[in-house]
C-alpha positions as MATLAB code, in Angstrom:
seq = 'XXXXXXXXXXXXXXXXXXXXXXXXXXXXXXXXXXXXXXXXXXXXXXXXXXXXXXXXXXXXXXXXXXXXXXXXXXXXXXXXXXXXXXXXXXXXXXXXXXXXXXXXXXXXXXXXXXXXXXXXXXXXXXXXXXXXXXXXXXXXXXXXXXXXXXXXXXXXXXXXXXXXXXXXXXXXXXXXXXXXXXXXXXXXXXXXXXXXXXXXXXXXXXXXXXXXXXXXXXXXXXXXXXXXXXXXXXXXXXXXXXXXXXXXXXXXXXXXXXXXXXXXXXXXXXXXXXXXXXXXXXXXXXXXXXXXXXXXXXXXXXXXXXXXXXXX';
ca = [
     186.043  131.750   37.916;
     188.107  133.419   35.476;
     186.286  132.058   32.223;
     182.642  132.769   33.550;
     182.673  135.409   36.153;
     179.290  136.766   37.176;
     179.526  140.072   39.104;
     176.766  139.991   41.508;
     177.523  136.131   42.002;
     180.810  136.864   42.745;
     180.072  140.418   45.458;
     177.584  137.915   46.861;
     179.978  134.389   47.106;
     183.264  136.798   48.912;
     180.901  139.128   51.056;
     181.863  142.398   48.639;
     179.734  145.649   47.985;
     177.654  144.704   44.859;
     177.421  147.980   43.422;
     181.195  148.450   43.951;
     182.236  144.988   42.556;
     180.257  145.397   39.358;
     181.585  149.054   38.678;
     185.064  147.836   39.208;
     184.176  145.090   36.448;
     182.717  147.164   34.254;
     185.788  148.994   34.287;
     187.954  146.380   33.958;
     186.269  145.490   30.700;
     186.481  148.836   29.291;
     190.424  149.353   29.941;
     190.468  145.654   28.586;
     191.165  143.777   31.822;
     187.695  141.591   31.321;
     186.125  140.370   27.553;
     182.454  141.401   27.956;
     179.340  138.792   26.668;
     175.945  138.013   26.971;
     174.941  134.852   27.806;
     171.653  133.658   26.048;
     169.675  131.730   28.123;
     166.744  129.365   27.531;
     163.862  130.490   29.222;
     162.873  126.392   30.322;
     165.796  125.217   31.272;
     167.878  127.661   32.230;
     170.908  127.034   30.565;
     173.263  129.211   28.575;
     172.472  128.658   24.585;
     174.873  130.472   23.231;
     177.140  133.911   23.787;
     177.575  136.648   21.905;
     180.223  139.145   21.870;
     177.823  142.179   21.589;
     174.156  143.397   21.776;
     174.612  143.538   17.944;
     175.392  140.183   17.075;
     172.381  138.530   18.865;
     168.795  137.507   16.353;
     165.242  137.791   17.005;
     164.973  134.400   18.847;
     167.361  131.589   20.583;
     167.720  127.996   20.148;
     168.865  125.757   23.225;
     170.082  122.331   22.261;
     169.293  121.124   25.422;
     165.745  121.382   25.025;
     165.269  121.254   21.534;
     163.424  124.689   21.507;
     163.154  128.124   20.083;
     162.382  131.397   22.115;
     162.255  134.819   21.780;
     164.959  136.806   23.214;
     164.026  138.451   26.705;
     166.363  141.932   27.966;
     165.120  141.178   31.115;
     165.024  137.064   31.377;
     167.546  135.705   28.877;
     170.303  137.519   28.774;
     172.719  138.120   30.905;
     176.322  140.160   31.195;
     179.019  137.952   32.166;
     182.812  138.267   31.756;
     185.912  136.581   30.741;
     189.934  137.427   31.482;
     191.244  138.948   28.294;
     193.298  135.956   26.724;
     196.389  138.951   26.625;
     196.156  138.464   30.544;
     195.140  134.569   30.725;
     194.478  131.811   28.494;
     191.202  130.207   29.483;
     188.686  128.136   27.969;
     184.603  127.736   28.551;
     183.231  124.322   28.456;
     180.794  122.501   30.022;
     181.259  119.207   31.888;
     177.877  118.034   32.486;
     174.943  120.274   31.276;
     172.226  118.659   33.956;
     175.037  119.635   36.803;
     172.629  121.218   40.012;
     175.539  124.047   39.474;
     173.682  124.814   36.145;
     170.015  124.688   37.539;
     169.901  126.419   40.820;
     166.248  127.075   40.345;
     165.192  123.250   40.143;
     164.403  122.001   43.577;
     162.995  118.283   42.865;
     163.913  116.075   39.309;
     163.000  112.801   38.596;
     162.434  110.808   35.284;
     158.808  108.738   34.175;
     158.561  106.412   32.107;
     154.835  106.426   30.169;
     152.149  105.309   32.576;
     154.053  106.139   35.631;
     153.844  107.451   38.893;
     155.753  108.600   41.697;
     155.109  110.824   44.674;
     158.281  113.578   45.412;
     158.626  114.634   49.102;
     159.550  118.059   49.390;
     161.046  120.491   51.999;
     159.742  123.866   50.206;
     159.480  127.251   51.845;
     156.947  129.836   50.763;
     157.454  131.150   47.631;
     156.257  130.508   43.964;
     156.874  127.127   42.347;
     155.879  125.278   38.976;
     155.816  121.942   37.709;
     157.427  121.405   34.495;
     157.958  118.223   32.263;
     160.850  118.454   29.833;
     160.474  119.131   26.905;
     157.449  120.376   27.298;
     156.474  123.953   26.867;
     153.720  124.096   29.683;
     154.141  124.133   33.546;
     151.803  123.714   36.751;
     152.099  126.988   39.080;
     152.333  125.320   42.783;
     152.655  128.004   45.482;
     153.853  127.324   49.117;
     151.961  129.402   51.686;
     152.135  129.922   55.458;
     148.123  130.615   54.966;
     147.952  127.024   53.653;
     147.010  123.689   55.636;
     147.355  121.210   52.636;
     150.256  119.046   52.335;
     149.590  116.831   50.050;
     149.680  118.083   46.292;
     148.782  116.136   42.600;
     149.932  116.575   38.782;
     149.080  114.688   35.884;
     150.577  115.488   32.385;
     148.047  114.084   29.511;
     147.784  113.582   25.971;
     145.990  116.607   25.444;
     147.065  120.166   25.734;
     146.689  120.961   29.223;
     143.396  123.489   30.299;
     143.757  126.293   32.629;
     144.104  124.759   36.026;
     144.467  125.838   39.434;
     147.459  126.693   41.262;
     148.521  124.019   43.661;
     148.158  125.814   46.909;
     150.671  124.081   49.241;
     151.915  124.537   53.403;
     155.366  125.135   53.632;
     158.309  122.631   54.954;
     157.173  119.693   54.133;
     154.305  118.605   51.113;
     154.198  115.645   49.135;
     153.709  115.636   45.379;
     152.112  112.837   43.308;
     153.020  113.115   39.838;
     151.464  110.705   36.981;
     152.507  110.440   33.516;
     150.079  109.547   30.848;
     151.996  110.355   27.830;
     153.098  108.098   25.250;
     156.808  109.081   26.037;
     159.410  109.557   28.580;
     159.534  113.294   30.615;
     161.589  114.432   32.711;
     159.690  116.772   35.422;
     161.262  118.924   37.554;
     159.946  121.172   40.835;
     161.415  124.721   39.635;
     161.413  128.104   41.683;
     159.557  130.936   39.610;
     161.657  133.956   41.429;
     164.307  134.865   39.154;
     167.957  135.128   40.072;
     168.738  137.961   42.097;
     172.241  137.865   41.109;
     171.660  137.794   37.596;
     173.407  141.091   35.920;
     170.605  141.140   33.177;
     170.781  143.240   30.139;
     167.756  144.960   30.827;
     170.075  145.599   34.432;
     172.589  146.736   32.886;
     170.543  149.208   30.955;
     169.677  151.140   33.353;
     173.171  151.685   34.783;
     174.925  154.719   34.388;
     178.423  153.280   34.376;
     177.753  150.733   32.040;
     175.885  153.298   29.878;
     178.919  155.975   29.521;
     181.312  153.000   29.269;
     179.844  151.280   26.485;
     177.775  153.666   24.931;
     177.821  151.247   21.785;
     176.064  148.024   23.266;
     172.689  148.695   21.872;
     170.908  146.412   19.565;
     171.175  146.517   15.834;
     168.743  148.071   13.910;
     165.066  146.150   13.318;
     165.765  143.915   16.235;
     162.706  143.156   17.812;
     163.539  141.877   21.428;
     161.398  142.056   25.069;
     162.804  144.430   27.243;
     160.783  143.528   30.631;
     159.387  146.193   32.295;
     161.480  149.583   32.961;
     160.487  152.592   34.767;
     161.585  156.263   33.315;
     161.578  159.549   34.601;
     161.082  162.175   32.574;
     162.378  165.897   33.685;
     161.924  169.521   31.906;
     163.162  172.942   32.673;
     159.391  174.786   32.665;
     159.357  178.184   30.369;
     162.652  178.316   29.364;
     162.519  180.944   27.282;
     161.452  183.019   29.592;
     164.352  181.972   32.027;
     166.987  183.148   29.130;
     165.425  186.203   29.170;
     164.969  187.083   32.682;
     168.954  185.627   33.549;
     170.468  185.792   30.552;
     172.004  183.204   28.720;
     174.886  182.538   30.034;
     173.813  182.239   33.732;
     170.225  180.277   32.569;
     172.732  177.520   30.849;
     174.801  177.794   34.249;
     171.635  177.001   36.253;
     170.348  174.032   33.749;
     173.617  171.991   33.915;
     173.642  172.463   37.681;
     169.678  170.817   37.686;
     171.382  168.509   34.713;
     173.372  167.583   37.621;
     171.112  166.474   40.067;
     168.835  164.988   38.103;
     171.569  162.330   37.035;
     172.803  162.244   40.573;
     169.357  161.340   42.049;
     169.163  158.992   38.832;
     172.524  157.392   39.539;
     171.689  156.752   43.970;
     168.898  154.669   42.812;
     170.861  152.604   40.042;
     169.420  154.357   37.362;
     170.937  156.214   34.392;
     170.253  159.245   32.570;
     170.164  158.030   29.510;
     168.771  160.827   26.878;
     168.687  165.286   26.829;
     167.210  167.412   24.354;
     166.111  170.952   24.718;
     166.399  171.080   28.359;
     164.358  167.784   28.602;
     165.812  164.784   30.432;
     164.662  160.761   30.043;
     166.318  158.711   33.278;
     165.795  155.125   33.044;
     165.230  152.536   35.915;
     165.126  148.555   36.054;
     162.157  149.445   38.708;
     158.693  151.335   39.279;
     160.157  151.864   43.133;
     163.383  153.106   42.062;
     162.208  155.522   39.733;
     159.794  156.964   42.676;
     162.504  157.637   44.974;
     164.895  158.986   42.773;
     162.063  161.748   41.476;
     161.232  162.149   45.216;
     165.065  163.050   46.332;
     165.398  165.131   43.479;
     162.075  167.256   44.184;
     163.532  167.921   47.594;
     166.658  169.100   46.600;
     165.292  171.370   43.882;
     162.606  172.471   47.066;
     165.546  173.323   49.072;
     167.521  175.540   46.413;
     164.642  177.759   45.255;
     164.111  178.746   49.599;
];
């Protein structure tokens, strides 16, 4: 808890406002009440690689022990903002007991171990939603989805030899399906039944991005220079003052500057309602970033009603 907190996690576990609980946090780290890190996750199994103290610190690409693998580093996948108590406040310490704990892999659903040449069938209890199968450690995984639309219960996976084709998606009813699952490698795997959705209470760096708080109290977490790391998919918003030359002249330039840092305003208000952040102005231009397509809709939307309203 006081090693490892995750703010969404934690709004979600003691019923509190998430957007209130994570600005609180983020404010705790800044006046030193919380050490802020980013957890480096490994995009197959899910577990924390590494930390790092600061966006600057972290390389091109991640290595998980667990798994034996290298990966590129993901914004938007893995890594994620987590905090500690500053040791001033309260000595703690991060280990890990058992890295296969369920506590570590909410997303796996189903595990079980083959030896080579075996085969076992898994009965699940899945509700709709995107799956895949995965064997450990390999790279690949089966996409199963779970579907009201589908009859089928009954489901089949075979890892071979050879590096697997395009195949399929299992197309599974939900509640109850049965999976047969063969293994004709030369070797041991683990497989495991994973959900594809990621975490909803993940605080991902891509996230935190786009959020003004976090953006005006760290202004310094960006990545060093020539770092080339995936930032997922962000929305922006891009706002200009039209003819504004001609606005100086017609108003002057005293009330003209007046009237663009009152629409500087609302554009980073609108930005800010829809957990976005203003994050760039330059001659009367304005970039506001979003974490989604939907966000960044609404937010322009409520901002060109309120600049309707003021020019009636």
């Amino acid at each position: 808890e006081v090693a490892h907190l995750r703010p969404l996690a934690f709004a979600r576990t003691y019923g509190l406002d998430p957007d209130r609980t994570l600005d609180a946090c983020l404010r705790g780290a800044h006046h030193g009440l919380f050490v802020l890190l980013w957890e480096v996750l490994c995009p197959l199994c899910r577990v924390a690689s590494g930390f790092a103290e600061s966006l600057r610190a972290l390389a091109d690409h991640g290595h998980c022990p667990a798994c034996n693998s290298d990966f590129p580093l993901d914004f938007a996948q893995s890594l994620e903002m987590v905090l500690r108590v500053a040791p001033d406040i309260r000595s703690t310490e991060l280990r890990t007991y058992c890295i296969g704990g369920p506590a570590f892999a909410p997303h796996v659903v189903a595990q079980v171990r083959l030896a080579p040449g075996a085969r076992v069938r898994l009965d699940l209890a899945l509700g709709a939603g995107a799956y895949k199968v995965r064997a450990l450690p390999l790279a690949h995984a089966f996409p199963l989805q779970v579907s009201h639309s589908a009859h089928g219960h009954r489901g089949r996976v075979q890892f071979k030899p050879a590096p697997p084709e395009p195949e399929a998606r299992e197309l599974l009813g939900p509640n109850a399906q049965h999976l047969e699952i063969e293994n004709q490698l030369a070797r041991e795997i683990v497989v495991r039944v994973e959900r594809s959705a990621p975490r909803e209470d993940a605080l991902t760096a891509a996230r935190a991005a786009c959020l003004a708080s976090f953006r005006k109290l760290f202004p310094g977490e960006v990545l060093a220079s020539g770092r080339l790391v995936a930032v997922g998919r962000p929305a922006f918003v891009v706002c200009a003052v039209h003819r504004q030359r001609q606005l100086m002249t017609e108003l002057g330039d005293a009330r003209a500057f007046e009237q663009i840092l009152r629409h500087l305003q609302w554009i980073e208000e609108a930005a800010v309602a829809e957990g976005g952040a203003l994050v760039k102005t330059a001659s009367g231009a304005t970039l506001c970033a979003f974490e989604s397509a939907s966000a960044a809709v609404r937010a322009a939307m409520a901002l060109r009603t309120r600049l309707d309203a003021a020019a009636r």
